[in-house]
Backbone as CSV, one residue per row, in Angstrom:
resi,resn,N_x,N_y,N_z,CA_x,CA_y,CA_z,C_x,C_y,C_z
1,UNK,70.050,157.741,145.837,69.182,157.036,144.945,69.621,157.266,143.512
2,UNK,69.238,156.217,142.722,69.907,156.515,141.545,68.874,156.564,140.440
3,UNK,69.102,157.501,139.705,68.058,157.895,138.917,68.298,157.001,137.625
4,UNK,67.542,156.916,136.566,67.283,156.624,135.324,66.458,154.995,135.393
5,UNK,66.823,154.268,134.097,66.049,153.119,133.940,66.980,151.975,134.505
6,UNK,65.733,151.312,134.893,66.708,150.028,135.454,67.473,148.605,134.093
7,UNK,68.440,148.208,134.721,69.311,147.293,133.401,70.707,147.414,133.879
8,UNK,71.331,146.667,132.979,72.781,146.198,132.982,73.587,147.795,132.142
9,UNK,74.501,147.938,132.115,75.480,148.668,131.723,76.325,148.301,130.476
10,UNK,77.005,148.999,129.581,78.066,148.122,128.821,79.047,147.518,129.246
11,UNK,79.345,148.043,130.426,80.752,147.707,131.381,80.656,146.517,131.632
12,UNK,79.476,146.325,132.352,78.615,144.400,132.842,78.221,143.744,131.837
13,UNK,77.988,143.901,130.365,77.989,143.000,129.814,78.830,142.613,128.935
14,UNK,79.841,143.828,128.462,81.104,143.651,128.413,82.016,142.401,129.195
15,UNK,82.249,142.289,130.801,82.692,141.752,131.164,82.138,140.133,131.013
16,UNK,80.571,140.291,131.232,80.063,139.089,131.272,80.190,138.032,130.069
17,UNK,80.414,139.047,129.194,80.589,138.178,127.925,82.504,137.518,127.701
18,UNK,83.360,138.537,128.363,85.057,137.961,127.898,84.632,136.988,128.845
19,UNK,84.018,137.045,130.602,84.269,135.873,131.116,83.405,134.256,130.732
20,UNK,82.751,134.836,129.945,82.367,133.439,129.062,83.126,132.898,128.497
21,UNK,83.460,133.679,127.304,84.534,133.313,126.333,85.674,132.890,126.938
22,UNK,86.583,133.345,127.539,87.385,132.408,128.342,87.313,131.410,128.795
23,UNK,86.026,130.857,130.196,85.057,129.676,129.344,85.576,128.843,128.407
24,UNK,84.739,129.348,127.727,84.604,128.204,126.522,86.417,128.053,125.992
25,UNK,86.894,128.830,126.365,88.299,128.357,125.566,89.023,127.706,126.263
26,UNK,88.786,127.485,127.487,89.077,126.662,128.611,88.840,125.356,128.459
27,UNK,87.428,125.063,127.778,86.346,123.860,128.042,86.443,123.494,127.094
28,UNK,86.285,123.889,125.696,86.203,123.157,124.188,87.535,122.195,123.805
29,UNK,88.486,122.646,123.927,89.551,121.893,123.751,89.376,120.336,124.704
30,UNK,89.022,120.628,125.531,89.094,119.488,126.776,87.952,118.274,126.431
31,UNK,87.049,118.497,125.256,85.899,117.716,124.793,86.568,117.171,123.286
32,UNK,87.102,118.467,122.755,87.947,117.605,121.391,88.624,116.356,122.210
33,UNK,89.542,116.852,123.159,90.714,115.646,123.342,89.754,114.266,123.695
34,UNK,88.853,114.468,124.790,88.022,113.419,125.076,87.456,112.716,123.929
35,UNK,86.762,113.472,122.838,86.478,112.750,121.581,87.730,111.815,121.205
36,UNK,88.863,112.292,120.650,89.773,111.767,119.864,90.251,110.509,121.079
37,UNK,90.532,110.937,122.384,90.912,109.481,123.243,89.815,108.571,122.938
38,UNK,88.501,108.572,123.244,87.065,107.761,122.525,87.425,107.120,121.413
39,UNK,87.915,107.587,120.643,87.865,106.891,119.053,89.329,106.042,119.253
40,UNK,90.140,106.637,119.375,91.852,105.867,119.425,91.228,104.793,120.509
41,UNK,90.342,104.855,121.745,90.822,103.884,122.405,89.434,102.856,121.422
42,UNK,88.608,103.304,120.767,87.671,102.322,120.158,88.717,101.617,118.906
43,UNK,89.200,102.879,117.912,90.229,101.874,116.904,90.795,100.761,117.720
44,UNK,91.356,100.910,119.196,92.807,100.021,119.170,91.995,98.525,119.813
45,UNK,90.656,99.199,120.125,89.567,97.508,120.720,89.120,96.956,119.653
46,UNK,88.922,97.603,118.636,88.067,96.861,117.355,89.285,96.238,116.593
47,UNK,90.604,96.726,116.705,91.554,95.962,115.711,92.106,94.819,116.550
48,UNK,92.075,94.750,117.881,92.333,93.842,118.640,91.093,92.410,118.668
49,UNK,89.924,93.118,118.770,88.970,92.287,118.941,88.546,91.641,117.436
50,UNK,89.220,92.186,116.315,88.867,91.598,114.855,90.090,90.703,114.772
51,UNK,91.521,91.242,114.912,92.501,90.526,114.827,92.450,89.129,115.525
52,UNK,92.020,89.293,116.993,92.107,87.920,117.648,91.230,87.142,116.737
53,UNK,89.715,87.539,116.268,89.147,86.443,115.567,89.668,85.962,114.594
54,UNK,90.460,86.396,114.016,91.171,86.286,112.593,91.928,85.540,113.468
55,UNK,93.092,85.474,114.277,93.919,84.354,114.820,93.143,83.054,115.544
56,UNK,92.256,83.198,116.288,91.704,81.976,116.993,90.981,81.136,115.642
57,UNK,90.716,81.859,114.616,90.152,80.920,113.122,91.455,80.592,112.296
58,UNK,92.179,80.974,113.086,93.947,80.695,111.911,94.158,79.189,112.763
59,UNK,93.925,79.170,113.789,94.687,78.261,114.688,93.219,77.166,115.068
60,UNK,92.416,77.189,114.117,91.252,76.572,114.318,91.426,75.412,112.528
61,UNK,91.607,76.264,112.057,91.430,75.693,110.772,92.722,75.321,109.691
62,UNK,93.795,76.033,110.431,95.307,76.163,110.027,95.399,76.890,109.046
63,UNK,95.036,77.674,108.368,94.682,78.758,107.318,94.426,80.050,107.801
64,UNK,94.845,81.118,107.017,94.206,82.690,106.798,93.640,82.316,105.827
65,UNK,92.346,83.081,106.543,90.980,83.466,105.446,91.171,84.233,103.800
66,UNK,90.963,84.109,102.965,91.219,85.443,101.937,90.505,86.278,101.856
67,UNK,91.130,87.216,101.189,90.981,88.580,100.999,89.895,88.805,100.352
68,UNK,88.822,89.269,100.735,87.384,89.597,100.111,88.253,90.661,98.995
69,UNK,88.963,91.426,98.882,89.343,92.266,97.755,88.475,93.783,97.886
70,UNK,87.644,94.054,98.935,86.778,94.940,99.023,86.119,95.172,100.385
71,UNK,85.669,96.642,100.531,85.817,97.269,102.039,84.235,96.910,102.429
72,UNK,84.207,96.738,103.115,82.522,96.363,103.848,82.161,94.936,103.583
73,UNK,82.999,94.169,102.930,82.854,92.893,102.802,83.346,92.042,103.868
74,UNK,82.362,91.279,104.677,83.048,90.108,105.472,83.958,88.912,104.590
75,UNK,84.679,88.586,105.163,85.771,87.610,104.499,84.693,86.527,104.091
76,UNK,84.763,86.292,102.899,84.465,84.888,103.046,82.781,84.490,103.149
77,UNK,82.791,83.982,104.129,81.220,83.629,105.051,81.707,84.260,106.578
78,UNK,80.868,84.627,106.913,80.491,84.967,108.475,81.172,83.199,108.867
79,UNK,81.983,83.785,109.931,82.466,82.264,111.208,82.134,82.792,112.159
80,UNK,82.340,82.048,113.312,81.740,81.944,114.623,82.961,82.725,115.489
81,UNK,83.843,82.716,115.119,84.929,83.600,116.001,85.106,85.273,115.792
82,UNK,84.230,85.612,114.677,83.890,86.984,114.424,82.265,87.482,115.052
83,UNK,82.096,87.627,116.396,80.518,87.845,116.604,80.077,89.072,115.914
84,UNK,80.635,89.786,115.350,79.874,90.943,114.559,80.210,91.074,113.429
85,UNK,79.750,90.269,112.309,80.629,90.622,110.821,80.069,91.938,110.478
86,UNK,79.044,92.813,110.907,78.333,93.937,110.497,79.731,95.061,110.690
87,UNK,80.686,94.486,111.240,81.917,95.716,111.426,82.884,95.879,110.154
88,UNK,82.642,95.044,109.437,82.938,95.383,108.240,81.967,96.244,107.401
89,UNK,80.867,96.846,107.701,80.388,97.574,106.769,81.099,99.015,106.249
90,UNK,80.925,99.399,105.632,81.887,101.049,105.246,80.879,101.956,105.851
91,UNK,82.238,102.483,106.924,81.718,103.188,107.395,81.589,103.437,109.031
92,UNK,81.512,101.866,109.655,81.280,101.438,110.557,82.570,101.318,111.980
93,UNK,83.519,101.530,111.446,84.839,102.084,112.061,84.864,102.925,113.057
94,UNK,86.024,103.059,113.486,86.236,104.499,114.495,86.240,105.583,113.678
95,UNK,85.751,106.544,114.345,85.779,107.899,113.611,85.067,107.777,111.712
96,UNK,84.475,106.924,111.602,83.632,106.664,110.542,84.736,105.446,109.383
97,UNK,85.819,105.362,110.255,86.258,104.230,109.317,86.163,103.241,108.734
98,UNK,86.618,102.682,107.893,86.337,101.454,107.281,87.210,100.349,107.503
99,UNK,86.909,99.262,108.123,87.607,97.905,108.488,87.977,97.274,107.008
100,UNK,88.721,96.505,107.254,89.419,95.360,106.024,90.446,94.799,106.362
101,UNK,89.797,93.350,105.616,90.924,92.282,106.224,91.513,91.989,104.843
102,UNK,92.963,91.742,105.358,93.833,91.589,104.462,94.832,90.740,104.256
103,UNK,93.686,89.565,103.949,95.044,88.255,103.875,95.439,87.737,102.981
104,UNK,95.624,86.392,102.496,96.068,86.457,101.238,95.654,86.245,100.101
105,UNK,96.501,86.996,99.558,97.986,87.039,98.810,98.868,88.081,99.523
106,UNK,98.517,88.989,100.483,99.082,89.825,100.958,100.778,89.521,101.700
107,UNK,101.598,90.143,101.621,102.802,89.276,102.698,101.867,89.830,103.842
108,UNK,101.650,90.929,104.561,101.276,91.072,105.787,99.639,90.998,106.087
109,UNK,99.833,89.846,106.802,98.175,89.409,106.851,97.807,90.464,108.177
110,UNK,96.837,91.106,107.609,96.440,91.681,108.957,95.060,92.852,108.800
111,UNK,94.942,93.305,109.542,93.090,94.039,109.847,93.574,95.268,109.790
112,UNK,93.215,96.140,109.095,93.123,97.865,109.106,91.986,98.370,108.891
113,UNK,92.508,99.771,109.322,91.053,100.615,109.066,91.480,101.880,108.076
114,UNK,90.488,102.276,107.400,91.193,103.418,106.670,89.656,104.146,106.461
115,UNK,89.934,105.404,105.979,89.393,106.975,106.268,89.007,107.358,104.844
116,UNK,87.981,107.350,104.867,87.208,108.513,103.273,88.066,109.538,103.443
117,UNK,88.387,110.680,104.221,88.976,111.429,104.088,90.695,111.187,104.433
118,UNK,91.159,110.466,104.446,92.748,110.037,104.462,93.191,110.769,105.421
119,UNK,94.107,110.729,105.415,95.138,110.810,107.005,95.009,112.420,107.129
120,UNK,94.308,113.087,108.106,94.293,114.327,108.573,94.620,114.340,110.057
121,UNK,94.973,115.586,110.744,95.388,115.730,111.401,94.682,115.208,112.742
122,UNK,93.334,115.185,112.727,92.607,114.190,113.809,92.608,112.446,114.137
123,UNK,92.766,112.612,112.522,92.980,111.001,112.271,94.318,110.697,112.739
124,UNK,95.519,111.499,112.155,96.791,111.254,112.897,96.726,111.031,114.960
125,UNK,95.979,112.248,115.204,95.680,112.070,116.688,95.002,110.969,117.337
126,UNK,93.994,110.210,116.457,92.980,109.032,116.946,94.446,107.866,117.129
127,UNK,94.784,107.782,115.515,96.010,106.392,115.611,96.617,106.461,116.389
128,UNK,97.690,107.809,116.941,98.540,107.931,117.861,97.700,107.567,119.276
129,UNK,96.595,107.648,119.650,95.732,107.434,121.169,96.024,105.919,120.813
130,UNK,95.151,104.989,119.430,94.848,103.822,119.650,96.635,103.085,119.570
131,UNK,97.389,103.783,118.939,98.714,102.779,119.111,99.504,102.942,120.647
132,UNK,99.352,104.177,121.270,99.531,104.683,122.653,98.895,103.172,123.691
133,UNK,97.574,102.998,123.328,97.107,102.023,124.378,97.266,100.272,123.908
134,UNK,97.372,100.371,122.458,97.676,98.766,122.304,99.287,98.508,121.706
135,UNK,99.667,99.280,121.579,101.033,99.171,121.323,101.887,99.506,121.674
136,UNK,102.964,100.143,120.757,104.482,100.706,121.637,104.333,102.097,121.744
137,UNK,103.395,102.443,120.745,103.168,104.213,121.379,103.575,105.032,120.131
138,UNK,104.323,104.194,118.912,104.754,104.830,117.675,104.230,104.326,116.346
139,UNK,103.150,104.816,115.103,102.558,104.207,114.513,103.288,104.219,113.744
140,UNK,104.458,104.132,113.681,105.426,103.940,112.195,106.090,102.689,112.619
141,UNK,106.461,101.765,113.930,106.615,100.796,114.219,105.439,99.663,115.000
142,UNK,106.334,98.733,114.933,104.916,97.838,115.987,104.392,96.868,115.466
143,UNK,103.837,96.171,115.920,102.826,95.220,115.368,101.146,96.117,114.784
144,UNK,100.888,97.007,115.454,100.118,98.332,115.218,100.762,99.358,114.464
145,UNK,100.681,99.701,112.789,101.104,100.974,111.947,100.657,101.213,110.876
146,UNK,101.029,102.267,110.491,100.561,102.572,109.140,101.219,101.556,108.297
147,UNK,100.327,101.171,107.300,100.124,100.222,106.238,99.811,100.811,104.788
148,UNK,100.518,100.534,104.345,100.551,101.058,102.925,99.532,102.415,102.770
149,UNK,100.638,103.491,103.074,99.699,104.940,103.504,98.947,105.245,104.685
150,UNK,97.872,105.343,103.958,97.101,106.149,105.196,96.051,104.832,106.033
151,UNK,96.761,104.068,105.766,95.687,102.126,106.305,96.307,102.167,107.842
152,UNK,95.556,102.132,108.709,96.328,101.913,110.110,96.030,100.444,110.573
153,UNK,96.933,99.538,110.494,96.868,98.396,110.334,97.395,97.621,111.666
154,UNK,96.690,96.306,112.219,97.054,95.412,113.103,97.733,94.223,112.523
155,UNK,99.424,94.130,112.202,100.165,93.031,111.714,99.639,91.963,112.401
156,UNK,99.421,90.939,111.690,99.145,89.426,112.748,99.655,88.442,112.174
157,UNK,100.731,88.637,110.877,101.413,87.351,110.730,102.857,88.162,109.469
């Protein structure tokens, strides 16, 4: 029989606690990556799904729209081939980005998103997921790349 008060030991909660922590160092990483695939694969649907409207209204009207000159601004007027102009608001992006269309006067007419906080190392990881699934897999080439800096841009003409 064993004498004294009943309870855990330092030994047992010692252990109980590294085999947590191991745990979690196991598991946390595996929820970052899931976040950042989430957002890359949302960037590479929202620049696809803005770009096509921007082309099916190119090939509707024979024109690119112009350049509102400013971020959260829908081009123009709201058209019917954009069902959500609210995706231009700042802010409203992947990973809190900001959409903008960029046509002319521009030579490269095309839809990007860009970052209050500019190109950091998560943001590098989101572009690389969203150019991985709609493009060639390299954001320095493609019809999908970086655009004047830190703009991750969908070329469409």
């Amino acid at each position: 029989m064993a004498h004294g008060r009943p309870g855990f030991t330092l030994l047992e909660i010692i252990v109980v606690v590294v085999v947590i922590g191991v745990l979690a160092a196991v598991v946390v990483p595996q929820f970052s990556r899931a976040n950042v695939d989430s957002h890359g694969a949302r960037l590479a649907n929202d620049l696809r799904t803005i770009g096509d409207a921007f082309i099916l209204n190119h090939a509707t009207t024979g024109t690119w729209r112009n350049d509102s000159g400013a971020f959260g601004v829908t081009p123009e007027e709201r058209f019917p081939e954009l069902r959500n102009p609210d995706i231009f608001a700042v802010g409203a992006g992947a990973a809190g980005g900001s959409y903008d269309w960029n046509g002319p006067p521009h030579a490269d007419i095309n839809v990007s998103c860009t970052w209050p906080s500019g190109r950091t190392s998560t943001i590098d990881a989101i572009v690389a997921e969203a150019d991985r699934i709609a493009d060639d897999g390299n954001p320095a080439t493609g019809n999908m790349r970086f655009w004047l800096g830190a703009n991750y841009a969908r070329i469409l003409d």
